[in-house]
N, C-alpha and C positions, 0 to 999 in steps of 0.2 A: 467222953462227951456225955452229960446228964441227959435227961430224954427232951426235954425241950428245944433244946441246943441239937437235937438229931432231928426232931419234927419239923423246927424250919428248913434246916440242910434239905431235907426229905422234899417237902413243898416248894423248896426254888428250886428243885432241880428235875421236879416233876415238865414235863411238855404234854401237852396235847400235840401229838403227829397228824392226826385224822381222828376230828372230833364226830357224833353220831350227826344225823339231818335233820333228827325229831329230839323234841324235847320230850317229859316225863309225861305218860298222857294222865290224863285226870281222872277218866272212869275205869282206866282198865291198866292191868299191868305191862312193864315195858321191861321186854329184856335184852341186855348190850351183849353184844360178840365181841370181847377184848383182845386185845394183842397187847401184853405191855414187855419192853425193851427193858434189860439192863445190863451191865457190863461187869463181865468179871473182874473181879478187884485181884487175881491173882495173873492173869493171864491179859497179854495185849492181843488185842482182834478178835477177843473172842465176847458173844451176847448169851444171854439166857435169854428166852421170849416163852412167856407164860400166857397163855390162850385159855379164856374160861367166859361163863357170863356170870352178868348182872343183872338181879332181878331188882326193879323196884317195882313194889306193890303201888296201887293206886293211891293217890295223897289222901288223909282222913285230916279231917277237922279235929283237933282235940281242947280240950281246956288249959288251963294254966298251969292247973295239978300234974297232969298228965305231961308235960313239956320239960321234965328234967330228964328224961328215960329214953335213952335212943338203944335201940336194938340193933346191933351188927351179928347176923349168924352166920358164922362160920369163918367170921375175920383171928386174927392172932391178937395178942396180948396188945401189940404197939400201936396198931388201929384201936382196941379199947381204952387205952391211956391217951392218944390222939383225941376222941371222942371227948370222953368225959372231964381232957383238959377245956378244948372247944367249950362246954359246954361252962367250963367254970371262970375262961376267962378271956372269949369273945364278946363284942356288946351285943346286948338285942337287936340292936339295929341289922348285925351283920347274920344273925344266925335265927331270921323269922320264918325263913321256909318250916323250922322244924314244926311248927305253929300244926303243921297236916301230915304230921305221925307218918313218915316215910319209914319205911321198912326194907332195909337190905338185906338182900340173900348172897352170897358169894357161891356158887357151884364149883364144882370138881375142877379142877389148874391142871391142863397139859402142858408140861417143860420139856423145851427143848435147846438146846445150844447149837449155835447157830457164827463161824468162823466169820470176821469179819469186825470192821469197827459197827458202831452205834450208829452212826448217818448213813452207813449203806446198810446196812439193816434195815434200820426206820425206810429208808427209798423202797429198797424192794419190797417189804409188807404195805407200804404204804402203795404201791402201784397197782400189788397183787389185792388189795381189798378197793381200790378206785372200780375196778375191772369187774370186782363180782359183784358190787351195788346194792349193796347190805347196807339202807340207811340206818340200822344200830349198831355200823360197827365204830370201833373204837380203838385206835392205836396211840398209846402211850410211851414215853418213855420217864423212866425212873430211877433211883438206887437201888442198889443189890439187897442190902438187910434190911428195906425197909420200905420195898413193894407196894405192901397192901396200904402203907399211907398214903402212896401214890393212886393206888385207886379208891380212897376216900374222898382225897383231896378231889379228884374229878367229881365224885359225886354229890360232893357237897357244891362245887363251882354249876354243874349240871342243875341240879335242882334250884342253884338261884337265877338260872334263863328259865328255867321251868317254872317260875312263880307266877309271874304275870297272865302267861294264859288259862294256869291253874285257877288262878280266882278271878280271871275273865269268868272262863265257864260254868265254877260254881256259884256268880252270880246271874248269869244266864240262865241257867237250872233254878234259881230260886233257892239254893243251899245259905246264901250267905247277901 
């Protein structure tokens, strides 16, 4: 399967379980408590669940110059080729968040496996983070080899709920 042909696979099989309550704030940085779900391609009943955050920095204005260059730190190879296909062959229309220089951070990934299918997984994480009220958390589910697409794909979906009150505010502010 060529890499394009695994990016969609990757993206229609991505879910939101328990999306965050707050969108990206505008002035200040926002960081996500992830939970993402996947399933052993070698084993039945059993899940990996990878628990880490997500920083996104504050949205910056930038120019037009500046608009081909997305920064992923600390993502793999298949989030950079994800990325930079996005960038070469979404329409503008679909990809203007990137307009305010968002900037991801990926932090340190705790793995664990976790016996059980995917939907009682996802139930029980998803119970257990209702109960502790952590409006940036974030339960996912995804594919095995190819993860961190899975949490691209969120954050690019994230940041376009996050547009609108983004440039409420900075035209509230007088930025824009």
């Amino acid at each position: 399967m060529n890499f394009q042909d695994a990016f969609q696979y990757a993206l229609e099989n991505t879910k939101i379980i328990l999306p965050p309550r707050r969108v990206v704030s505008t002035f200040g940085t926002t960081l996500i408590n992830y939970q993402l779900v996947t399933e052993d391609l070698d084993r039945v009943d059993v899940c990996f669940v990878r628990e880490g955050k997500l920083e996104a920095e504050r949205p910056k204005i930038i120019t037009s110059p500046q608009f081909a260059k997305l920064t992923l730190e600390g993502f793999g190879k298949e989030a950079q080729e994800y990325a930079e296909w996005l960038l070469q062959n979404a329409p503008q229309s679909n990809i203007s968040f990137l307009r305010y220089g968002f900037f991801f951070k990926k932090d340190d990934v705790c793995f664990n496996e976790i016996k059980g299918s995917s939907e009682e997984v996802c139930a029980m994480l998803k119970e257990k983070m209702i109960k502790e009220g952590d409006p940036l958390s974030l339960l996912l589910k995804g594919e095995e080899e190819l993860w961190e697409v899975s949490l691209l794909k969120f954050l690019i979906d994230w940041v376009r709920v996050s547009v609108t009150k983004n440039i409420q505010d900075f035209r509230q502010e007088g930025f824009i």
